[in-house]
C-alpha positions as CSV (number, residue, x, y, z in Angstrom):
1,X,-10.4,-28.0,17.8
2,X,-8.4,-28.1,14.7
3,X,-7.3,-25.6,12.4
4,X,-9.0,-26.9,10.0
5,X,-12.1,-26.2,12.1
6,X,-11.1,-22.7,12.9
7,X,-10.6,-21.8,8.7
8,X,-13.4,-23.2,8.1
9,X,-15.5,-21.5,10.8
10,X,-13.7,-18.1,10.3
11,X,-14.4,-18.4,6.3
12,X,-17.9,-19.0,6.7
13,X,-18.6,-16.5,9.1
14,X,-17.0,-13.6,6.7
15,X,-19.6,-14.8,4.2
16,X,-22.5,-13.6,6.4
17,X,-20.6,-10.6,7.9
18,X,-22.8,-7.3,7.3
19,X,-20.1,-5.1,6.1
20,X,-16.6,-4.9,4.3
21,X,-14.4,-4.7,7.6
22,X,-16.2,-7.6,10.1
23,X,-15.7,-9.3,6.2
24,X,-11.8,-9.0,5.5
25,X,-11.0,-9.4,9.7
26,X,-13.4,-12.8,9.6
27,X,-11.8,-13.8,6.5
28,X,-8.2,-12.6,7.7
29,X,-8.6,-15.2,11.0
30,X,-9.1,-17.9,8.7
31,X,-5.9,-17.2,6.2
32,X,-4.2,-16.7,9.9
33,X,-5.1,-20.1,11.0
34,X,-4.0,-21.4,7.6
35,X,-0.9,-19.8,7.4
36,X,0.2,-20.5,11.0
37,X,1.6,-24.2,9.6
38,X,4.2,-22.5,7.7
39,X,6.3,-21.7,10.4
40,X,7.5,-22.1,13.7
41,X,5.5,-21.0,16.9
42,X,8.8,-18.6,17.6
43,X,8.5,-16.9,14.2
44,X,7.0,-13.3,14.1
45,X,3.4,-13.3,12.1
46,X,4.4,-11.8,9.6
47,X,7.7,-13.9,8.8
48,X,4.8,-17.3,9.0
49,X,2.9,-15.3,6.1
50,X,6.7,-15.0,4.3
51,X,7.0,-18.6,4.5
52,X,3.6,-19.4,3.4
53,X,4.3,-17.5,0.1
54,X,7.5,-19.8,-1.6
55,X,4.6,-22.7,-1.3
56,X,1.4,-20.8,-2.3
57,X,2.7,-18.6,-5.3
58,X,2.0,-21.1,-7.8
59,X,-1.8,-21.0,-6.7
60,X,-2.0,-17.3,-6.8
61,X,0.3,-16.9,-10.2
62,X,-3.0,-17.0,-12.6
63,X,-5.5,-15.7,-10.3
64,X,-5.1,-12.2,-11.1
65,X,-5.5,-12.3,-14.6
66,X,-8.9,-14.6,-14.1
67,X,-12.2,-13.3,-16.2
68,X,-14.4,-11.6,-12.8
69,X,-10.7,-11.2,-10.9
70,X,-10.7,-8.1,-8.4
71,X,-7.3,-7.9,-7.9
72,X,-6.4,-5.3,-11.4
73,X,-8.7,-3.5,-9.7
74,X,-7.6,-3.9,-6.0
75,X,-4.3,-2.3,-7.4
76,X,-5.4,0.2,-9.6
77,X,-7.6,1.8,-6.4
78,X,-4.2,2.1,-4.7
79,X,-2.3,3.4,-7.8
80,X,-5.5,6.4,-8.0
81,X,-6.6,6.8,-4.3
82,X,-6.2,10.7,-3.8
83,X,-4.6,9.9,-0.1
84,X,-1.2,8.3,-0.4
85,X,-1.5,6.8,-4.0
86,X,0.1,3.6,-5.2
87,X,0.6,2.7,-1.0
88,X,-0.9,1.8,2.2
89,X,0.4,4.0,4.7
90,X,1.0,2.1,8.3
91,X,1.9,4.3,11.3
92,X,5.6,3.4,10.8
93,X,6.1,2.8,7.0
94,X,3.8,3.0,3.6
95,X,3.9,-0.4,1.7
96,X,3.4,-0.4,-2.1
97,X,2.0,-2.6,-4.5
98,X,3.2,-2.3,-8.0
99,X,3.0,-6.0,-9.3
100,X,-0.7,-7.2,-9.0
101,X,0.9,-11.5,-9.5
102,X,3.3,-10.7,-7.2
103,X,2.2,-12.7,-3.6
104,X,4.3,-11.5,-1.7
105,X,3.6,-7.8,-2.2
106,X,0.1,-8.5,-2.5
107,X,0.3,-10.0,1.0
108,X,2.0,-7.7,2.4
109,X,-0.9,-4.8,1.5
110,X,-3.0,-7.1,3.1
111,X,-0.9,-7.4,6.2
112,X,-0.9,-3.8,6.2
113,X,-4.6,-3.3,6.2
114,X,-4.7,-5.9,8.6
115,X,-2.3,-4.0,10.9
116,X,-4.0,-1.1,10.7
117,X,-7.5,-2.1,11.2
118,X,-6.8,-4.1,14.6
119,X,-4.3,-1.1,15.5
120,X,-7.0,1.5,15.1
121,X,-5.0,3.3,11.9
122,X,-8.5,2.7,9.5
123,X,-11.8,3.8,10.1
124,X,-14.8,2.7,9.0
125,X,-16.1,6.3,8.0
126,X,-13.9,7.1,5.6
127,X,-14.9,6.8,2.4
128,X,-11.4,5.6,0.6
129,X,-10.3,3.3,3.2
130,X,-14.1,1.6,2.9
131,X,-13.2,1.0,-0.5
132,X,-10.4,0.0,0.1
133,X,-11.2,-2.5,2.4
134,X,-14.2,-4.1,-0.2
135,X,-11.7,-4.4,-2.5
136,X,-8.7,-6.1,-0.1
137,X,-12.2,-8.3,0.9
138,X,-12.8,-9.4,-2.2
139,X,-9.4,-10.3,-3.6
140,X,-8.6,-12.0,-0.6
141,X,-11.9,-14.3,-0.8
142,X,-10.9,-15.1,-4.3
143,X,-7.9,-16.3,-3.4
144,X,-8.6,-18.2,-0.1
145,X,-11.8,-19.8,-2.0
146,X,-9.4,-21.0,-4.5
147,X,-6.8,-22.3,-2.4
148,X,-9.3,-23.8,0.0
149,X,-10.8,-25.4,-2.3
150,X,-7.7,-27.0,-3.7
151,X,-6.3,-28.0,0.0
152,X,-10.2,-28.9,1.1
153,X,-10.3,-26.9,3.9
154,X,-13.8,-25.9,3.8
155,X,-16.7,-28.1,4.7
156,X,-18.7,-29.8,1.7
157,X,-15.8,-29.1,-0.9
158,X,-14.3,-33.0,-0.2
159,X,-14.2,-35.6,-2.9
């Protein structure tokens, strides 16, 4: 199977998903298998998502400021949450996002909610870190929509 399979299937899947978490994780597979072709099989995941940013920040530059864009709001949540504002807090090290165009802070919230849902650090009963998530859900399927679309990844969006 291809990767192009595997974004596809993971993307289409988070669509469906009942709630905010199974979303972002479904959706999260299918920016990993996208992202995976920006670097070597030795580099570390996160150094892969690095790479991926010097060739995707043009896509991302205007998507912020877009009329029905999530991400002002993605980063003013973590500017005002009452736990830890204007950061994520990871189990090692908090990670703050000041510059809503900036991709590579923006991905590496992401990363960090990522982290800390497969490592057990978020919980799904907790009302700020449910928001949280929505909101990390929704920004990232605006961008991934857009750059899928542009890169036709996804099934049906061919010329």
């Amino acid at each position: 199977m291809s990767n192009k399979y595997h974004i596809n299937h993971w993307y289409e899947r988070a669509k469906v998903e009942d709630d905010y978490t199974n979303k972002f994780i479904s959706l999260w597979i299918s920016f990993n298998a996208f992202y995976n072709s920006y670097g070597d099989d030795n580099d570390k995941e996160f150094k892969r998502i690095e790479n991926s940013c010097e060739k995707l920040k043009d896509d991302f530059l205007e998507l912020p400021n877009l009329p029905g864009s999530c991400f002002k709001c993605f980063q003013q949540y973590i500017l005002d949450k009452p736990d830890n504002p204007g950061s994520i807090q990871g189990k090692f090290r908090k990670v703050y996002y000041s510059d809503v165009s900036c991709l590579s802070e923006y991905l590496r919230v992401l990363y960090q909610i990522r982290c800390n849902l497969f490592h057990g650090n978020k919980i799904n009963d907790n009302e700020q870190d449910k928001k949280l998530i929505e909101l990390a859900y929704r920004t990232l399927f605006q961008f991934l929509t857009c750059l899928y679309k542009k890169e036709k990844h996804i099934t049906g969006w061919e010329d």
